[in-house]
N, C-alpha and C positions, 0 to 999 in steps of 0.2 A: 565224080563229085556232083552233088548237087546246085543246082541257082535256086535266089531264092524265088525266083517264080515257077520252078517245080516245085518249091518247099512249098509256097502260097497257094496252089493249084490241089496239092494233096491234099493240103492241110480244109481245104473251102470242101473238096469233093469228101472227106473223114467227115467234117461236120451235117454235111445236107444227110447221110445217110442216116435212116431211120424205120418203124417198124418191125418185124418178122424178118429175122436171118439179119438183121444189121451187125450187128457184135461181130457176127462172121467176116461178114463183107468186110467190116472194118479192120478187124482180125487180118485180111491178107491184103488188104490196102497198106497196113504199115508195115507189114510184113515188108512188101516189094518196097517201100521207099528205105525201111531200115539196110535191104539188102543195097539198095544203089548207092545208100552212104557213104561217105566214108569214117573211118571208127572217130572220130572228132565230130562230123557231123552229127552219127547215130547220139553220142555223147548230152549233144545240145537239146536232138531234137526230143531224146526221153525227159533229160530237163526240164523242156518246156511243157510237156505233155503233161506230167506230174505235178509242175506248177500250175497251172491254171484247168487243165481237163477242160477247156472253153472246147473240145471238139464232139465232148461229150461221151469221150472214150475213156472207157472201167480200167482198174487195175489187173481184170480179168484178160480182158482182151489184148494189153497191151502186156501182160506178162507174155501169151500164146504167142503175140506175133515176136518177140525177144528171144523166145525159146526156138523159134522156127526159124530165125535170122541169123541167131547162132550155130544154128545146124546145119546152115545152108553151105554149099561146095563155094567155096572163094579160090581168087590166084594165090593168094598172099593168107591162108588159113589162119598160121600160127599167131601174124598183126592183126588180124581184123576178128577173129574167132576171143583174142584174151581182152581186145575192146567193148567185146559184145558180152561178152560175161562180165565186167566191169560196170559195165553201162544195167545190165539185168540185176546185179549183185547192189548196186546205186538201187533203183526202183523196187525192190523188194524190201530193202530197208526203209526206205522213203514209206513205203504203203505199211508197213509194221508199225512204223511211228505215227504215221494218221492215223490208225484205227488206234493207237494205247492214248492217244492224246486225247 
């Protein structure tokens, strides 16, 4: 699990990033944080992300890093693999509705 001064550390170090190859960087910056989740956490923190984008992070990049989070090898595959496609299946919807509204 996360604290949330890792949550606030990622979340300061996602926003500074910027220029050429950023989306990337940021890309596997949530990547790792999604992975260290836990599927409650990941929950909130795409939530949040989609609520406010204060980090400056696209639909683009945080679908990538969702698709990559899901893919990833866990202990516990089956609990944290059907959270992570819950949590991507949320945020896809979510970004469908911004873009028709």
């Amino acid at each position: 699990p996360l604290t949330l001064g890792d949550m606030h550390a990622a979340l300061l170090e996602l926003s500074a990033q910027s220029g050429k190859g950023s989306s990337g960087r940021k890309t596997e910056q949530l990547t790792e944080l999604l992975r260290r989740s836990s599927p409650v956490e990941a929950r909130y923190l795409v939530r949040s992300l989609l609520g406010t984008l204060r980090t400056g992070l696209g639909g683009r990049s945080l679908r990538a890093a969702l698709a990559q989070a899901a893919a990833a090898t866990v202990p516990d595959p089956s609990h944290t693999l059907r959270a992570s496609q819950e949590a991507l299946a949320e945020a896809l919807a979510a970004e469908e509705e911004a873009e028709g509204a």
